[in-house]
Each structure stands twice: as C-alpha cells, then as structure tokens.
C-alpha positions as CSV (number, residue, x, y, z in Angstrom):
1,X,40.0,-24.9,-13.7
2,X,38.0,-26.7,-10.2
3,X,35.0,-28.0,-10.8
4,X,33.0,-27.1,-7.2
5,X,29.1,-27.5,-7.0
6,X,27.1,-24.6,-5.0
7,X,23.4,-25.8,-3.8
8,X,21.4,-23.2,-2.2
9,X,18.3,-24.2,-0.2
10,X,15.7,-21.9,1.2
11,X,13.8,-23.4,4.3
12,X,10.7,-21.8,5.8
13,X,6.8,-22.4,6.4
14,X,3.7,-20.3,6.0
15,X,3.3,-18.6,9.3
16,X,6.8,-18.6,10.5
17,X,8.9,-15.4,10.4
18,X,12.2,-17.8,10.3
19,X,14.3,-18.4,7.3
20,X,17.1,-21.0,7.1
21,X,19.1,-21.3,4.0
22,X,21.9,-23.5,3.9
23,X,24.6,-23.6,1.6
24,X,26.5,-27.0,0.3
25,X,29.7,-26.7,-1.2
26,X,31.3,-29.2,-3.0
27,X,35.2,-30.0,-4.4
28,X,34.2,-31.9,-7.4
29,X,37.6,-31.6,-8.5
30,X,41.1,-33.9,-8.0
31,X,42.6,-30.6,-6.3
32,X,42.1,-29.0,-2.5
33,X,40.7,-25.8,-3.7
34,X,41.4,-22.6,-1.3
35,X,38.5,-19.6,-1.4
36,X,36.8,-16.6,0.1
37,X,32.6,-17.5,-0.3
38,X,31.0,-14.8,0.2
39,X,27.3,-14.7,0.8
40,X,25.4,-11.3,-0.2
41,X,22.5,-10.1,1.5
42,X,21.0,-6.8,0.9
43,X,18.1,-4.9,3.5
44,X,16.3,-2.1,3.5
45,X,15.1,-0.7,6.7
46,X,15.4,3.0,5.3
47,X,17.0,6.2,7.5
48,X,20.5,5.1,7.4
49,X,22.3,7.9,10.0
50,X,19.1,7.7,12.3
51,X,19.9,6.9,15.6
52,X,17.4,4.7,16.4
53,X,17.9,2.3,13.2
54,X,21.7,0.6,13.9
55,X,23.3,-2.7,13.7
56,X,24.3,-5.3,16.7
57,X,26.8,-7.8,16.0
58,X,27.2,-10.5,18.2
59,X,24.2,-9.0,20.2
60,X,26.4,-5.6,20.6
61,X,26.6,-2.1,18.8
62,X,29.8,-1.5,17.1
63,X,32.4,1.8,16.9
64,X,30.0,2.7,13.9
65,X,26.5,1.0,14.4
66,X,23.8,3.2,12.0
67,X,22.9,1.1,8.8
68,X,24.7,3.6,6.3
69,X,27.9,2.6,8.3
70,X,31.2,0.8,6.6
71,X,33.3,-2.0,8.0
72,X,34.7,-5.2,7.5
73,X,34.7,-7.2,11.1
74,X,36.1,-10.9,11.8
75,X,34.7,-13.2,14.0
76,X,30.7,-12.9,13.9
77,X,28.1,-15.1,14.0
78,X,25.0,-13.0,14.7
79,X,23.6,-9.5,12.9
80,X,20.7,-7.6,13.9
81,X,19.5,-5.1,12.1
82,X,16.8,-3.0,14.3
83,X,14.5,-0.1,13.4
84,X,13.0,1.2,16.5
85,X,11.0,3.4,14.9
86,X,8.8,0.8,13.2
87,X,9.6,-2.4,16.7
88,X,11.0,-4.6,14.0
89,X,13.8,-6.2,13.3
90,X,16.1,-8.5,10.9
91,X,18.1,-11.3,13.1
92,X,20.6,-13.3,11.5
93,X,22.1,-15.9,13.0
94,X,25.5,-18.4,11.1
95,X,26.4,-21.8,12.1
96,X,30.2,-20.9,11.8
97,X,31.4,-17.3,12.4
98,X,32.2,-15.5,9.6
99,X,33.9,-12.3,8.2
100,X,31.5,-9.4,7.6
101,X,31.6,-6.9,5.1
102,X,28.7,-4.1,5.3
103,X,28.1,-0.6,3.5
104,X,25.4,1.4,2.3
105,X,23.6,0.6,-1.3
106,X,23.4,4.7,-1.9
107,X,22.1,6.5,-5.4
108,X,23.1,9.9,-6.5
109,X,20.3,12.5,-6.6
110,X,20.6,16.0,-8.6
111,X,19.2,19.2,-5.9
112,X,19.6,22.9,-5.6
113,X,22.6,22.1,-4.1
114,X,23.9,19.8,-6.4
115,X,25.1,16.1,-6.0
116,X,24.1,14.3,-3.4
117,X,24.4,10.5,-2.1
118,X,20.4,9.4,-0.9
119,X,20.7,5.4,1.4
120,X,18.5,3.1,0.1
121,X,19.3,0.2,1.8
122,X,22.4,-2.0,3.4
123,X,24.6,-4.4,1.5
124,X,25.9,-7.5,3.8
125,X,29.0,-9.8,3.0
126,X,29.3,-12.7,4.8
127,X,32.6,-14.2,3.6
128,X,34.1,-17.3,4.8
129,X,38.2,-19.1,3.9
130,X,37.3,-22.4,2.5
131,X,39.8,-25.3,2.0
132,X,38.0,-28.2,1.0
133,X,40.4,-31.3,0.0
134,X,39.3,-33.2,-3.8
135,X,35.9,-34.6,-3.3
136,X,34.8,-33.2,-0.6
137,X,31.9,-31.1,0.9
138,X,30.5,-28.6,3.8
139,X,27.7,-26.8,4.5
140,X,26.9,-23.0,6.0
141,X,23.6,-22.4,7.1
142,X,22.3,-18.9,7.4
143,X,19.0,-18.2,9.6
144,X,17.1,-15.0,9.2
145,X,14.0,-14.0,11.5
146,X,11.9,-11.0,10.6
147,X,10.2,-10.2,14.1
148,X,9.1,-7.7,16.8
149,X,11.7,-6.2,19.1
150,X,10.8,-7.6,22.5
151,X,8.9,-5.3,24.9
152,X,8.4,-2.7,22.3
153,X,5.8,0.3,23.2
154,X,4.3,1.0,20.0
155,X,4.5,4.9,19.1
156,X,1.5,6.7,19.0
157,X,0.7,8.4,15.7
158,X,-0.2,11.9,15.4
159,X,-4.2,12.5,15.1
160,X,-5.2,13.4,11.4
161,X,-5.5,17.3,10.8
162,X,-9.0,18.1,9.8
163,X,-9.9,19.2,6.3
C-alpha cells in the first residue's frame, strides 16, 4: 500500500459569490504512484430536459447540453451550469483541464402509470491521471462562482388571482 496525503481547502469571504478550493496531493510513499482523482460535485438547478436550463463546457453547449444529460468529455477546463429561468448561474472554472464525467442524480417515483425516474439534481466528476514520483506533491484548484447571467431581463411574474 502508498501512503498519499489529500488536503482540501475551501477559500471564500462574506460577500463574495466565488469559491476556490484547492486540492494538495501528496506521494508520501518510496513509490511513483499512478491514479485517476476524481473530484465530485453535485448541483441542483431543478428541470433537467428544460431547454432553457443546459450546460456550457469550455464556454460552449455540447451534442447533449440539458442538465439530466450523460457524458464523459476530455479536455475541459470550464463548466457552466445556467438556468435561465431563474438569471443564475454555477461557473466553474480548473487550473488544469480535466476529464468530465456528468449524469443526472434521479429517484424512482410510484404513479398511475407506474415507475417513473423524477431529476433531482446533476452529479459532476472532475477526474484527473496523476503520476506523482516518491515524495512528491501538486495541487488542483477548483473555482466556483454563483452569479447572475449577464444582461439578464428578469421575467415578469403572473399577477396574483384574487380570492
């Protein structure tokens, strides 16, 4: 067995919607040690087929792009996951590109009709190859900013029904 050492740090400050949170990994063995990390982050931002609720990677939709969708894509170093329904959305920004893993966090609800899968949220794995040689140490930092969507027109809710 390898002796590594994970320390994970949350960073943030009243007021500010940003959230860094590095992660130090550290071969604390004689042996280079070779693994997948994998970093889970789970969201809810409700509505998973809606078509105004969808992911960007790397600042673009993909093939699939509503939050209920499932893929594993290389290469990416930002996720955004936007409601426009509500203006808001979850950025996520990594210091080195990683391998994504995403799918829907889904419960199983008895109707008239029987069976049925209800999304309650989406599950993110950010996975990264690691080769670390004896002794040593890196870092990942993941940044995550819960904000507006620029130039958002708030929607107008319907007027009350009276009683």
């Amino acid at each position: 067995p390898q002796q590594v050492q994970v320390v994970k740090t949350v960073q943030g400050r009243a007021g500010d919607p940003m959230l860094a949170v590095p992660y130090r990994i550290h071969n604390q063995s004689g042996h280079e040690l070779k693994v997948k990390f994998g970093v889970e982050l789970n969201m809810t931002l409700l509505a998973g087929m809606a078509h105004d609720r969808y992911y960007l990677l790397n600042d673009e939709k993909p093939e699939s792009p509503h939050l209920s969708s499932i893929s594993e894509t290389a290469g990416i170093q930002s996720i955004h996951l936007v409601d426009e329904w509500k203006g808001i959305q979850v950025r996520i920004s990594l210091d080195q590109a990683c391998s994504l893993w995403r799918f829907p966090i889904e419960t199983v609800s008895l109707s008239e009709g029987g069976a049925e899968k209800i999304y309650q949220g989406s599950c993110l794995v950010l996975c990264w190859d690691i080769h670390l040689a004896p002794d040593a140490a890196l870092e990942r930092v993941i940044r995550m900013e819960f904000c507006a969507i620029p130039n958002y027109e708030e929607r107008a809710l319907p007027a009350p029904k009276d009683s």
